[in-house]
C-alpha positions as CSV (number, residue, x, y, z in Angstrom):
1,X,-1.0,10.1,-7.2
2,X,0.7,12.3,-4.5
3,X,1.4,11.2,-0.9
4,X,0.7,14.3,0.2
5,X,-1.7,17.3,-0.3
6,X,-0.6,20.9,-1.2
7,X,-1.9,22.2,2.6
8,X,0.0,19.5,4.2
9,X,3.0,20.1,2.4
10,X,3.0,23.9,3.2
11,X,2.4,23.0,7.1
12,X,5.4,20.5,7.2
13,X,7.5,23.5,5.1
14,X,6.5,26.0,7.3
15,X,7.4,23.4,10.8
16,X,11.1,23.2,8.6
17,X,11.3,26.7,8.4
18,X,10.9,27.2,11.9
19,X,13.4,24.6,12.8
20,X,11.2,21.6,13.5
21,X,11.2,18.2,11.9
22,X,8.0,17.4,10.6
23,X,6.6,13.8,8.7
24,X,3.6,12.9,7.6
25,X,2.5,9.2,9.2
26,X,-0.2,6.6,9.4
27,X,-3.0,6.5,7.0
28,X,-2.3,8.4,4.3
29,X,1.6,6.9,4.2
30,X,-0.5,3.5,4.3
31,X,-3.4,4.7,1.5
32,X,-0.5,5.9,-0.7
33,X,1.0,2.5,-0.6
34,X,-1.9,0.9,-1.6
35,X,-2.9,3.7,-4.1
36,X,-5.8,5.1,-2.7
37,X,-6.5,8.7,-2.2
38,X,-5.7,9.5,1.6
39,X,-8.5,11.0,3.0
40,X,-6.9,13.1,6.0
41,X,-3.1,14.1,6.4
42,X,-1.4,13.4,10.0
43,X,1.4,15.1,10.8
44,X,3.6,14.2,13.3
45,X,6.7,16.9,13.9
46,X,9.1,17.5,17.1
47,X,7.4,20.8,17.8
48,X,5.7,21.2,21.2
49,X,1.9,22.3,21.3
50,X,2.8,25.5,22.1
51,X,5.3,26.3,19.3
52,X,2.4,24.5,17.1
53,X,0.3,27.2,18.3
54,X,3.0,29.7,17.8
55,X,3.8,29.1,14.1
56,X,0.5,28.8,13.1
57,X,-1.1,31.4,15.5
58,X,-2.5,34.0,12.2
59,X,-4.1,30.4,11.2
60,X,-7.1,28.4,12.6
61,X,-5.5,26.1,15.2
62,X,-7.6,23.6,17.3
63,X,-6.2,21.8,20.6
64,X,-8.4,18.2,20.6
65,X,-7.5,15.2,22.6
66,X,-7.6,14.5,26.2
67,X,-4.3,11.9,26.7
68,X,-2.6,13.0,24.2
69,X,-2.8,16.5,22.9
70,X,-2.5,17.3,19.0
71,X,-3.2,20.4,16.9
72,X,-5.7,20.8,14.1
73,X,-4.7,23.3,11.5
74,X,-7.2,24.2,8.8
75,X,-8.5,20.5,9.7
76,X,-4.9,18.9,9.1
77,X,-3.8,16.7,11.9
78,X,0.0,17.9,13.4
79,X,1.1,15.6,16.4
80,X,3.2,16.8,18.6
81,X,6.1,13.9,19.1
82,X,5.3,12.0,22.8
83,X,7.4,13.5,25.3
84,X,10.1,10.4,25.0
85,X,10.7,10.7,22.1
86,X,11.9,14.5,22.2
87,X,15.1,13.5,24.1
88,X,15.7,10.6,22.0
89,X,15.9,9.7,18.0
90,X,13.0,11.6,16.1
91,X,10.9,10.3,14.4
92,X,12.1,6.7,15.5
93,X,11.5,6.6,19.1
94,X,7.4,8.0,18.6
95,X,6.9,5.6,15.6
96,X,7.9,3.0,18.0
97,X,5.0,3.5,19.7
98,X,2.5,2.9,17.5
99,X,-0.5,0.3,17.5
100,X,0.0,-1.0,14.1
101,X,2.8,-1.5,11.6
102,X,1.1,0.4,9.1
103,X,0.4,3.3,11.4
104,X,4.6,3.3,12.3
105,X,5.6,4.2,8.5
106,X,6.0,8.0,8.0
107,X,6.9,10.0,4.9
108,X,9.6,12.3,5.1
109,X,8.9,15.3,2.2
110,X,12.4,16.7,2.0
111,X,14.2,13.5,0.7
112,X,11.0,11.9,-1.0
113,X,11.3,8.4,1.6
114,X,9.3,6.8,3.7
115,X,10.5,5.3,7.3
116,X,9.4,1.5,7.5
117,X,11.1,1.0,10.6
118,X,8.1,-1.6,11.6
119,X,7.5,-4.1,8.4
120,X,4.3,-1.4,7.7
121,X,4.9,-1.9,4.0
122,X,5.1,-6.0,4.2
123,X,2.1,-6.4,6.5
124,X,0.2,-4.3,4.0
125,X,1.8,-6.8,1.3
126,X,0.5,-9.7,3.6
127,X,-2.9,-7.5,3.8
128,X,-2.7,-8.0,7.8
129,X,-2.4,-5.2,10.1
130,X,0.3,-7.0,12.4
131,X,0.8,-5.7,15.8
132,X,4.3,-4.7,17.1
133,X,6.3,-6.1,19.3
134,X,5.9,-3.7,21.5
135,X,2.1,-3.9,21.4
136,X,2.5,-7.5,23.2
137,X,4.6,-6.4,25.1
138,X,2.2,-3.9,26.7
139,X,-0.6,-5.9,26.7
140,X,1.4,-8.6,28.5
141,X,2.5,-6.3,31.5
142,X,-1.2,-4.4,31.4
143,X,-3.1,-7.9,31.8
């Protein structure tokens, strides 16, 4: 089974080619694990909307979101990193802010690894969905 479908893999090629880091994250890094067949493709890449738009303008691109903007191309998911995370270590810094463990692993296609930064691939071991540090943390200054 592959981590990765054929369209996503030419989208994340096509972000390298045009200078931009590109991963794919959350579910289907998480279905893989458990070997089930993802059924969507996320994207997450240091691109800005804009150059999204740019690369991918002879395509069908979508804008959808209303906090936080991402592109849909031909139905695959590419998320723009979140603004801190541009200045800082990519992909690191946006996985860091992630709900879930499981949603912070992402897959990087040029040298076949997957970032487990988080414990995503324990948790899913533990069959739990454990929160993040930096979940409770949030929550704790929020409430």
């Amino acid at each position: 089974m592959d981590i990765i479908s054929k369209r996503a893999g030419q989208i994340i090629a096509t972000l390298n080619k045009s200078g931009f880091k590109a991963f794919i994250v959350g579910g289907s890094v998480r279905d893989f694990l458990l070997g089930r067949k993802a059924s969507d493709y996320d994207i997450l890449t240091d691109a800005s909307i804009d150059q999204i738009n740019t690369i991918f303008k002879s395509e069908k691109v979508k804008i959808v979101g209303q906090s936080f903007k991402t592109c849909l191309v031909n139905k695959i998911e590419i998320c723009p990193a979140r603004s801190k995370s541009r200045t800082g270590n990519f992909p690191e810094n946006d996985l860091e802010m992630r709900d879930f463990t499981m949603n912070s692993m992402a897959y990087n296609l040029e040298t076949k690894t997957i970032f487990d930064l988080f414990c995503g691939k324990k948790d899913l071991k533990k069959k739990s969905e454990g929160l993040k540090k930096i979940l409770n943390k949030r929550l704790k200054e929020i409430l």
